[in-house]
Backbone as CSV, one residue per row, in Angstrom:
resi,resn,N_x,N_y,N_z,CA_x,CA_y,CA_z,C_x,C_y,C_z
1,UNK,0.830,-1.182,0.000,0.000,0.000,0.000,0.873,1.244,0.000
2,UNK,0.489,2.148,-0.747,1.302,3.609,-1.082,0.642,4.589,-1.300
3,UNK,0.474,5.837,-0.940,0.005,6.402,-1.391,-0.366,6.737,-3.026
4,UNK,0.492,6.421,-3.826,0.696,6.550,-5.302,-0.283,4.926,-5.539
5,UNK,-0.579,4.178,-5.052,-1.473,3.732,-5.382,-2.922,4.110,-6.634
6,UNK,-2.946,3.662,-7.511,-3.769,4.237,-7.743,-5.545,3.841,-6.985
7,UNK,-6.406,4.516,-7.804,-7.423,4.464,-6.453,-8.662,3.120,-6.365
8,UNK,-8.704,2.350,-7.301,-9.170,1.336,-8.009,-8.501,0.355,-7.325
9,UNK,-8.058,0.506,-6.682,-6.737,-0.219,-5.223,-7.945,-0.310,-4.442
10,UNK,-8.354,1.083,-3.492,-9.534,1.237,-2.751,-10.473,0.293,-2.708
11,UNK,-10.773,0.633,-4.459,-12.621,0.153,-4.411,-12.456,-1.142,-4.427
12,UNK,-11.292,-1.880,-4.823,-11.356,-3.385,-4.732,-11.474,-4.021,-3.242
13,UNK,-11.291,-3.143,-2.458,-11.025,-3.619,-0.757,-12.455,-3.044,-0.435
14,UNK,-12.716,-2.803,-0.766,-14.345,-2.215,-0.518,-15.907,-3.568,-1.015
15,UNK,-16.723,-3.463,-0.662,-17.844,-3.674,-0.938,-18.226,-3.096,-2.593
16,UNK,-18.215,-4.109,-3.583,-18.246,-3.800,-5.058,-19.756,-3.686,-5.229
17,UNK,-20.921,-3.914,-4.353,-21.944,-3.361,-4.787,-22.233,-1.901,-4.749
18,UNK,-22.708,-0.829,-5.957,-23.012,0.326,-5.986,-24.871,0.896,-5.683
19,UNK,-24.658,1.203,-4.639,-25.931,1.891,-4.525,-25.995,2.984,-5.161
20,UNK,-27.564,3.263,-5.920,-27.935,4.289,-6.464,-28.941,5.081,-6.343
21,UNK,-29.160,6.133,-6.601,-30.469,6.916,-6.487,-31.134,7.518,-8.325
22,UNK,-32.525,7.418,-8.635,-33.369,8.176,-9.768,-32.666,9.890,-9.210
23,UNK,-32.868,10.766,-10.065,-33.330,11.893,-9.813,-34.285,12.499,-9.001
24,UNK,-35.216,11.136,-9.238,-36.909,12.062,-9.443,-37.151,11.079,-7.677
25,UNK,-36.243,10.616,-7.083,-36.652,9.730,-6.177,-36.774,10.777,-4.767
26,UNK,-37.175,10.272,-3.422,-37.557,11.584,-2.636,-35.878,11.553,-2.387
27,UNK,-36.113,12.583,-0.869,-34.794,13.052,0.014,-35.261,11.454,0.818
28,UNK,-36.038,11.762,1.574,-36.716,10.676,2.349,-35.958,9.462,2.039
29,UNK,-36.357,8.863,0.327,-35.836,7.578,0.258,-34.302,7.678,0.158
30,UNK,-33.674,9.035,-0.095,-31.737,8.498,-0.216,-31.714,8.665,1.237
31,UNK,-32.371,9.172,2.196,-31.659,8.689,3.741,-31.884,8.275,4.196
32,UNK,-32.929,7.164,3.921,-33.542,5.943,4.425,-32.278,5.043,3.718
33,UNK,-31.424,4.938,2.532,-30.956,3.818,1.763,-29.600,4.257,2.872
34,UNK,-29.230,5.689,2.299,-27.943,6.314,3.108,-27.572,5.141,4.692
35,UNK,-29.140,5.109,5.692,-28.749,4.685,6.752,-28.621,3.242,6.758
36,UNK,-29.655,2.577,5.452,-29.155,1.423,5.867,-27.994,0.807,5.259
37,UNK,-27.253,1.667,4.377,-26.178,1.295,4.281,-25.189,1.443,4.453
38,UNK,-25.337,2.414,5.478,-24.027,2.943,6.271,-23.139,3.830,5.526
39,UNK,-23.733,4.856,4.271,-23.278,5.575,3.553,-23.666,6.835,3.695
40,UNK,-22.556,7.908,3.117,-22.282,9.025,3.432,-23.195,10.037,2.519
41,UNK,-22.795,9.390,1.113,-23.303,10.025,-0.316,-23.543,8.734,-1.273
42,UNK,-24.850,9.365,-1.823,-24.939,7.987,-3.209,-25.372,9.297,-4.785
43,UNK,-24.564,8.271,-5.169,-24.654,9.168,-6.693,-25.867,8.948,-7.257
44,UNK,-26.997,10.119,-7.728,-27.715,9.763,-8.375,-27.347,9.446,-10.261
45,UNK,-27.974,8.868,-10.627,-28.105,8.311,-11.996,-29.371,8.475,-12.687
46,UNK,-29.180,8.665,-14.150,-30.503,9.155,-14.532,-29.967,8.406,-15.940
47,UNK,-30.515,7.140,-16.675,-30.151,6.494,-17.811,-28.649,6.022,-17.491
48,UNK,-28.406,5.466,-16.723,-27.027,5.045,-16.459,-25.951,6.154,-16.511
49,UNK,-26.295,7.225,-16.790,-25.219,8.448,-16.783,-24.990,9.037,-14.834
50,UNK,-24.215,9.411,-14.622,-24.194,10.102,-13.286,-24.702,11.626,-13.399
51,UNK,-25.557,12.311,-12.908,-25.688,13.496,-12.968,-25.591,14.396,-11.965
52,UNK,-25.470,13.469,-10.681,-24.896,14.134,-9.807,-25.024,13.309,-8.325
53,UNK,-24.691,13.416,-7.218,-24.422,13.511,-5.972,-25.243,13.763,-4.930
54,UNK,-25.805,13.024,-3.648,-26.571,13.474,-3.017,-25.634,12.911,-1.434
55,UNK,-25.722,13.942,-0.809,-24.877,13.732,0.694,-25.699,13.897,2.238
56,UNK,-24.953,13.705,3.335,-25.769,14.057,4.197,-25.633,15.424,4.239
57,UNK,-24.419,15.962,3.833,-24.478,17.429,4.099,-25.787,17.908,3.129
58,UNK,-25.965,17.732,1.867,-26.669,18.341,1.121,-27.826,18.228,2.256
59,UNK,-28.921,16.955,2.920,-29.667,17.075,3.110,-30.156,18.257,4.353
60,UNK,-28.323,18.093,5.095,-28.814,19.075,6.420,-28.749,20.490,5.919
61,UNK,-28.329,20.756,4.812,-28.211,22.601,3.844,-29.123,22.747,3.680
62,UNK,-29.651,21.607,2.407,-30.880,22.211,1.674,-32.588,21.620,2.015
63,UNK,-32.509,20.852,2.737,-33.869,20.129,3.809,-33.975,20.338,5.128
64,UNK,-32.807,20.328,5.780,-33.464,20.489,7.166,-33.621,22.120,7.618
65,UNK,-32.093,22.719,7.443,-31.859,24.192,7.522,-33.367,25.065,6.774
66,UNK,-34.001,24.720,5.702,-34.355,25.273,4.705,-36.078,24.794,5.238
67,UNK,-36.387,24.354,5.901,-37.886,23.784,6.448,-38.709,22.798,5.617
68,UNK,-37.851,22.299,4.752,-38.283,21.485,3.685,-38.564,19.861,4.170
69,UNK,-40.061,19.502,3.539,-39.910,18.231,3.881,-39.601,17.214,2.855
70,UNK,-38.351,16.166,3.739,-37.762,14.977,3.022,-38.732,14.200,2.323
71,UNK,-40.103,13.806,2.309,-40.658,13.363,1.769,-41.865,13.487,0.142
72,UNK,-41.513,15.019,0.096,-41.650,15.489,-0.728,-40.726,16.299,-1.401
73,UNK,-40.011,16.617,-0.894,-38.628,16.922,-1.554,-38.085,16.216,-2.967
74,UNK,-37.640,15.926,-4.087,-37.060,15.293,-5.165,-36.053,15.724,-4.905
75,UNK,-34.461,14.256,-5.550,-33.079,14.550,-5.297,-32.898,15.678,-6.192
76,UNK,-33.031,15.997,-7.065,-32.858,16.767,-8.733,-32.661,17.960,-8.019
77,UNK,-33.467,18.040,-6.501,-33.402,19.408,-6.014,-32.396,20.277,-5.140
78,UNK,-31.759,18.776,-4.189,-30.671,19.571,-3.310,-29.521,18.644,-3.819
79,UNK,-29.432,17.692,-5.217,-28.118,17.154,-5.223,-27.181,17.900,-5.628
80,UNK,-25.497,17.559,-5.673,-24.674,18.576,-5.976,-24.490,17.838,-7.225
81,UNK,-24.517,18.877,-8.723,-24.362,19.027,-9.943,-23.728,19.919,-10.306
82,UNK,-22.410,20.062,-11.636,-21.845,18.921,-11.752,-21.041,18.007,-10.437
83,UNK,-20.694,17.197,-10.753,-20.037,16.138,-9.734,-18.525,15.883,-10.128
84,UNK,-17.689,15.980,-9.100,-16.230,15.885,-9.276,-15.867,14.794,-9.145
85,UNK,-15.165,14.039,-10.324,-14.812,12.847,-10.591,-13.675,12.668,-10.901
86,UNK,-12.777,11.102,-10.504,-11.839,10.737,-10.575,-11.955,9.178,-11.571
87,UNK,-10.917,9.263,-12.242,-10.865,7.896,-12.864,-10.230,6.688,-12.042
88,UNK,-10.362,5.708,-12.275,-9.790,4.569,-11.953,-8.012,4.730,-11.231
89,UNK,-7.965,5.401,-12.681,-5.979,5.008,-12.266,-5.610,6.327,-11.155
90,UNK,-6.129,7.454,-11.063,-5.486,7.923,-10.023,-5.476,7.696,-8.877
91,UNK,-4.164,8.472,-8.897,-3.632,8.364,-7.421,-4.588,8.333,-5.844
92,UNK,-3.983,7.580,-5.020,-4.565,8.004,-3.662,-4.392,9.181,-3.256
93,UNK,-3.003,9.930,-3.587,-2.083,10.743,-3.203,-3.182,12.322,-3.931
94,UNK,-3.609,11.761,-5.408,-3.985,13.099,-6.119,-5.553,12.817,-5.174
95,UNK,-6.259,12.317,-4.726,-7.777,11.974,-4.889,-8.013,12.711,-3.305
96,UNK,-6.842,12.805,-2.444,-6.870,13.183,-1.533,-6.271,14.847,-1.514
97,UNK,-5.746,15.214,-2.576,-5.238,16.791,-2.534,-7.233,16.879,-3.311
98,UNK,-7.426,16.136,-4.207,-8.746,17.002,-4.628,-10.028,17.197,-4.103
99,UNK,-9.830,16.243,-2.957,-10.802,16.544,-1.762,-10.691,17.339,-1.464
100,UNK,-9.484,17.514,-0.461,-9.260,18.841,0.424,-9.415,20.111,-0.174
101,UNK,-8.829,19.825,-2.041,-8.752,21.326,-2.477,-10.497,21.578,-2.614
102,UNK,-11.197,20.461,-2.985,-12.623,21.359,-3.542,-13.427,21.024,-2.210
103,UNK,-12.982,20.728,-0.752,-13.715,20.583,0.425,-15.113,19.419,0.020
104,UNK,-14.670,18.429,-0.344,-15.602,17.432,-0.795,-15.308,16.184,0.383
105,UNK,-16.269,15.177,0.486,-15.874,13.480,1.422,-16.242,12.628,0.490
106,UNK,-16.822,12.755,-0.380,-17.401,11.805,-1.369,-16.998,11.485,-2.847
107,UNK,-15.773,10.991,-3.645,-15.107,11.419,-4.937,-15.682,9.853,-5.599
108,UNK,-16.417,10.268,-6.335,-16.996,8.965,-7.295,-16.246,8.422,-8.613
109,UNK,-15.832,7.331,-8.453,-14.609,7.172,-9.213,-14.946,6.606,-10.770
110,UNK,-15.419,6.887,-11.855,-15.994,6.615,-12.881,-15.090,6.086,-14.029
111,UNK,-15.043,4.688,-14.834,-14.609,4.611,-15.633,-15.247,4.253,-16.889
112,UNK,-14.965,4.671,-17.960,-15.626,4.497,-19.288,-16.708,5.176,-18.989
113,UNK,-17.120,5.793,-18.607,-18.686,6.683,-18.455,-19.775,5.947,-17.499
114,UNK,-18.524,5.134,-16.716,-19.565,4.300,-15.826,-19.543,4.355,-14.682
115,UNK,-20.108,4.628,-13.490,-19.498,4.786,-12.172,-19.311,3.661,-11.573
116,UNK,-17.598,3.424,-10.931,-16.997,2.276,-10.628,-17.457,1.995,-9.188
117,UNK,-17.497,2.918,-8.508,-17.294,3.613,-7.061,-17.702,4.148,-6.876
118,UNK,-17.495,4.864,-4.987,-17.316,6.234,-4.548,-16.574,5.585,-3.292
119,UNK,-15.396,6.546,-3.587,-14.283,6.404,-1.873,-14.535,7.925,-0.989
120,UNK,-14.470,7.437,0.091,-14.757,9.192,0.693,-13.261,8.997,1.366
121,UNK,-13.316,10.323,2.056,-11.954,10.771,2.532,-11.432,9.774,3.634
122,UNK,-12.550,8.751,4.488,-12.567,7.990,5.219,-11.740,6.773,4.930
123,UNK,-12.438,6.516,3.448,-11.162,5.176,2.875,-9.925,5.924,2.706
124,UNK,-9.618,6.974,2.358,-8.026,7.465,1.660,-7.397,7.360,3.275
125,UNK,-7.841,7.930,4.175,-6.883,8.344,5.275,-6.862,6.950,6.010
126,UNK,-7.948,5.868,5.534,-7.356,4.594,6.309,-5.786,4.217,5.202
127,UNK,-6.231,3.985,3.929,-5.332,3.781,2.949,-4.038,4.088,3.300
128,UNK,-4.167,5.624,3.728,-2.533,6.376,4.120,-2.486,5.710,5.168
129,UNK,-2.918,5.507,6.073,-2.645,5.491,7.499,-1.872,3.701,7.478
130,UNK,-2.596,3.075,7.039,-2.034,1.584,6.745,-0.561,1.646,5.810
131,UNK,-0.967,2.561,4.644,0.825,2.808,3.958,1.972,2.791,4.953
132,UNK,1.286,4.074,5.757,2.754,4.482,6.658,2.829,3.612,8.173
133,UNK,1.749,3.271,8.235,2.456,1.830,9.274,3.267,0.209,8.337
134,UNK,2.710,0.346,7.155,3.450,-0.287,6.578,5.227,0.240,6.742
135,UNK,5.461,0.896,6.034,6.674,1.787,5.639,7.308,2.020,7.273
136,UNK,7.034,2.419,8.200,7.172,2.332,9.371,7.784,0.990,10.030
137,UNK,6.913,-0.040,9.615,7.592,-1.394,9.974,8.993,-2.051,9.480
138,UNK,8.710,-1.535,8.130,10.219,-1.944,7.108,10.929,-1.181,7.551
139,UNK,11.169,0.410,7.899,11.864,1.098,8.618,12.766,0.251,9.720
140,UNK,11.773,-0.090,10.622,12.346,-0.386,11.965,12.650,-1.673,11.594
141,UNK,12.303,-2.875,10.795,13.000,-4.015,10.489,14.474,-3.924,9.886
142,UNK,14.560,-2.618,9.237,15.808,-2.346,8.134,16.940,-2.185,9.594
143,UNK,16.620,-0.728,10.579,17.295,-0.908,11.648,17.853,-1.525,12.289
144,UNK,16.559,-2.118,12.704,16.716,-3.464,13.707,17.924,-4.410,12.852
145,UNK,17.891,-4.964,11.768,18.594,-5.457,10.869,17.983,-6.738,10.949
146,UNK,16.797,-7.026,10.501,16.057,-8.264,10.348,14.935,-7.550,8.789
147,UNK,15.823,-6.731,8.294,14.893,-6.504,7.188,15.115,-7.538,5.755
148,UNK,14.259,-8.162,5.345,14.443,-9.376,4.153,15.241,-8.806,3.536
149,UNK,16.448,-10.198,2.921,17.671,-9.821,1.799,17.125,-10.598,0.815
């Protein structure tokens, strides 16, 4: 594990089923799916295309703050459009500067026009965090002088 990993690394250690949301589906039903699947954000889809993003933040901005009810609410209304996407081969290293730079948790990783994924900032910083206890260990094995010849 490395940071330079690319990110298709992630989604393979992950749960390969993709939950999805219609457009036209309520708020209600993405945080009813959100809880039971222990997810953050699900991409909505409209004809197999991605058109955009629905989060918990969106719901506490634009539904709860806003007096709106989740059950009549449609996603089309508080999802975030366009949606910032990463391909397959990048980096852990880049997927995590483009979080931080565009203040996002949710980067949906799309290949061929298809959505592969979504890793949030939660998988990258386990990712790093396992790299450098990796790298950490070979360190102190190299020291120690029990590092493999």
């Amino acid at each position: 594990m490395q940071v330079y990993d690319a990110i298709h690394s992630i989604l393979q250690s992950k749960n390969q089923e993709l939950y999805w949301l219609s457009p036209e589906a309520s708020v209600y039903d993405a945080i009813s799916l959100m809880a039971r699947k222990s997810a953050g954000a699900l991409p909505v889809l409209s004809e197999g295309k991605l058109v955009g993003i629905v989060s918990e933040r969106d719901y506490a901005r634009k539904v709860i703050l806003e007096g709106r009810s989740s059950k009549e609410t449609r996603i089309v209304e508080i999802m975030t459009s366009p949606v910032i996407t990463v391909g397959p081969h990048e980096t852990v290293n880049e997927c995590m500067r483009i979080m931080t730079s565009q203040r996002i948790r949710h980067l949906p990783v799309v290949d061929r026009g298809r959505v592969a994924g979504i890793v949030s900032i939660g998988d990258l910083v386990k990712w790093i965090v396992t790299a450098q206890e990796h790298t950490i260990h070979q360190l102190e094995s190299f020291i120690a002088g029990t590092y493999p010849r």
